[in-house]
N, C-alpha and C positions, 0 to 999 in steps of 0.2 A: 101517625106522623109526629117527629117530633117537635118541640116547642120551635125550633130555629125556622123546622122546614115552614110551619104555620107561619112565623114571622115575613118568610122570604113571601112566601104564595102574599097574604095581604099586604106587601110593598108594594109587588107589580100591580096589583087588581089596582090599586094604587094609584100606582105611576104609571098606568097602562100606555096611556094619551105619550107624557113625555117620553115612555121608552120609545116609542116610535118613532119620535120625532127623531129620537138622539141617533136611532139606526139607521134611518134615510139621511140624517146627515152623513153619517160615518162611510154608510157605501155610498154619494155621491163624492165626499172629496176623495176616498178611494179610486172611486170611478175616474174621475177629472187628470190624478195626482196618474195613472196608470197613463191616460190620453196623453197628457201632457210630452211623458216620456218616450210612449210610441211617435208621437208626430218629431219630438227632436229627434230622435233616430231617424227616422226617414230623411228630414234634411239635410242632417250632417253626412246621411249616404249620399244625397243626391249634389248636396254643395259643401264637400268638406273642405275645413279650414285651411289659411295659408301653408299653415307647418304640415298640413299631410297631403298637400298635393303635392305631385309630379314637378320637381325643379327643372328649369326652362334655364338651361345653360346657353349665354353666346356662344357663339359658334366662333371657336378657336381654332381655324384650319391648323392641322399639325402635316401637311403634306404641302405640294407644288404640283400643278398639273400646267405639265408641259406639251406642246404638240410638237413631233418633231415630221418635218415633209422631206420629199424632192429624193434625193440616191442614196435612201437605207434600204434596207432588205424589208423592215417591216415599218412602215409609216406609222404614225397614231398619236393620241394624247394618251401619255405615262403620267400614274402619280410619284411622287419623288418623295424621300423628306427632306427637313428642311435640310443644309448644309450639302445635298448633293451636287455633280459639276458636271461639266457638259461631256466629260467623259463616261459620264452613270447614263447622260440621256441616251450616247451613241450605240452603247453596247445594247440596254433593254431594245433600241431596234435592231439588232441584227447585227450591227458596224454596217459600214459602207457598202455599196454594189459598186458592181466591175465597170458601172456607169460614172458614177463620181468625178471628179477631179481631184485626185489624191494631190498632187501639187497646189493647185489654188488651196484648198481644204486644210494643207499643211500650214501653210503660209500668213491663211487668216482666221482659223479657228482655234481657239485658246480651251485647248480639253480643261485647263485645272479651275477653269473660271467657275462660279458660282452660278448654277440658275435658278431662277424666278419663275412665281406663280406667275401666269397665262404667257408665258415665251413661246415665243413658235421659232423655231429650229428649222430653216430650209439649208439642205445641201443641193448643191447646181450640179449639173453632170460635164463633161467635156463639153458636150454638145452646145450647151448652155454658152461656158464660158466661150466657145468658138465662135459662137453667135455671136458675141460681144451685147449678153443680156444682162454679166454680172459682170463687175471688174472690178480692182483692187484701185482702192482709195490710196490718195496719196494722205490722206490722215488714218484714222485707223480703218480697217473696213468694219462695217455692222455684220459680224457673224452670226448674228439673231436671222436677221433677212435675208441678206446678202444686200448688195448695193447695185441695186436694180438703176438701170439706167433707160432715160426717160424717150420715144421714140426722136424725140426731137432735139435730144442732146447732143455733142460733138463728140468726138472721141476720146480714148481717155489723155491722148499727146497733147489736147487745148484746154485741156482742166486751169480753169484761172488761176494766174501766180499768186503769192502771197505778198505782198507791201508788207518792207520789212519797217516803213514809216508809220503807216495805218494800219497795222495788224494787231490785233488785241493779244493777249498772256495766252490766251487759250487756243485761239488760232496756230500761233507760233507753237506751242504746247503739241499742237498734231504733227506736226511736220516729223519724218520716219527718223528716229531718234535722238530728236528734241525731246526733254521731259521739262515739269513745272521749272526745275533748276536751271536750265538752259535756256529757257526763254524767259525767265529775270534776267536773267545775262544781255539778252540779246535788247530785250525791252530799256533796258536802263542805256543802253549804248545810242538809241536814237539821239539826232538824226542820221542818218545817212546818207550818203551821194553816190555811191557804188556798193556794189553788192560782195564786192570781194573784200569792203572793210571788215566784213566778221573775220576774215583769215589775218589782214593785215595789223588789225588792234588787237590780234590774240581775241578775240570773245568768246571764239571756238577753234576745235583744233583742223586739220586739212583734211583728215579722212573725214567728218563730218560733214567738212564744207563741202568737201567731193560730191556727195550724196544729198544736198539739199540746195547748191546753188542753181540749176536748174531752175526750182520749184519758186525760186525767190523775185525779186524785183524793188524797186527803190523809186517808180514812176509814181 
């Protein structure tokens, strides 16, 4: 053997004791340094951090779910998107049945109008309106519902007038073509003593007046 190898052999016979020691240290932090890593593995599977979990977006309806009833071919709740009109809801049912009331329906339903998330959409049938179940408002009718009238109601010829004294912007505002600009008109002309001042002081013109004096009053 040579002179080194003799040196090396009488180091350990040596150092026998510390080499040992030194090597149960080195495979225990080994040991620990390996654990360590396996157990954060596992939890980072089992509870991984903010940035790698699953984003939990609000919920941004991008659609309208409409229910449309009553004399279409096919009844239901449609999704819609936004900016759709009540002409998108008619067609996805079918259009109209041969039950319908195409004249009422004409008269009070505004195809180009906008609709809205959870609207319900009833069309009456002849039957309906004969019944005197729906009728046309003398402000606008609710084409959402219809304007169901209540068992214990009168008919629609005793629909209460409108006091052209006590009648609010808005009130006046419904009257069949009166708009916000007509009823400042009319608003700012109080008092009144007769109902035919709107024609007489110019506030409105006579075909107007034709069509809303009926509806008025000055008691």
């Amino acid at each position: 053997m040579s002179p080194f190898g003799e040196m090396l052999l009488d180091f350990i016979r040596r150092r026998k004791t510390e080499l040992i020691f030194i090597t149960l240290a080195l495979v225990t932090a080994f040991g620990s340094l390996w654990l360590f890593i396996a157990t954060a593995k596992t939890t980072r599977a089992q509870n991984p951090p903010v940035n790698d979990r699953p984003r939990i977006f609000s919920q941004t309806p991008h659609s309208n779910a409409v229910e449309v009833a009553g004399a279409v071919v096919k009844p239901g709740v449609y999704d819609l998107k936004f900016g759709a009109r009540l002409q998108d809801v008619i067609n996805l049912a079918g259009g109209l049945t041969a039950e319908a009331d195409r004249h009422f329906f004409n008269r009070n339903y505004n195809l180009a109008r906008f609709v809205r998330d959870q609207d319900k959409i009833y069309i009456p049938t002849t039957a309906e309106i004969s019944a005197g179940l729906y009728r046309e408002s003398n402000h606008n009718t609710n084409y959402l519902d219809g304007v169901l009238l209540d068992a214990s109601s009168s008919s629609p010829s005793s629909t209460a007038l409108v006091n052209l004294n006590a009648a609010s912007l808005e009130d006046l505002a419904h009257l069949p073509g009166v708009g916000e600009a007509t009823a400042q008109k009319i608003g700012q002309g109080k008092p009144y003593h007769s109902v035919d001042e709107l024609l007489k002081r110019k506030i409105i013109n006579k075909g107007l007046y034709d069509k809303i004096k009926d509806q008025l009053t000055v008691n």
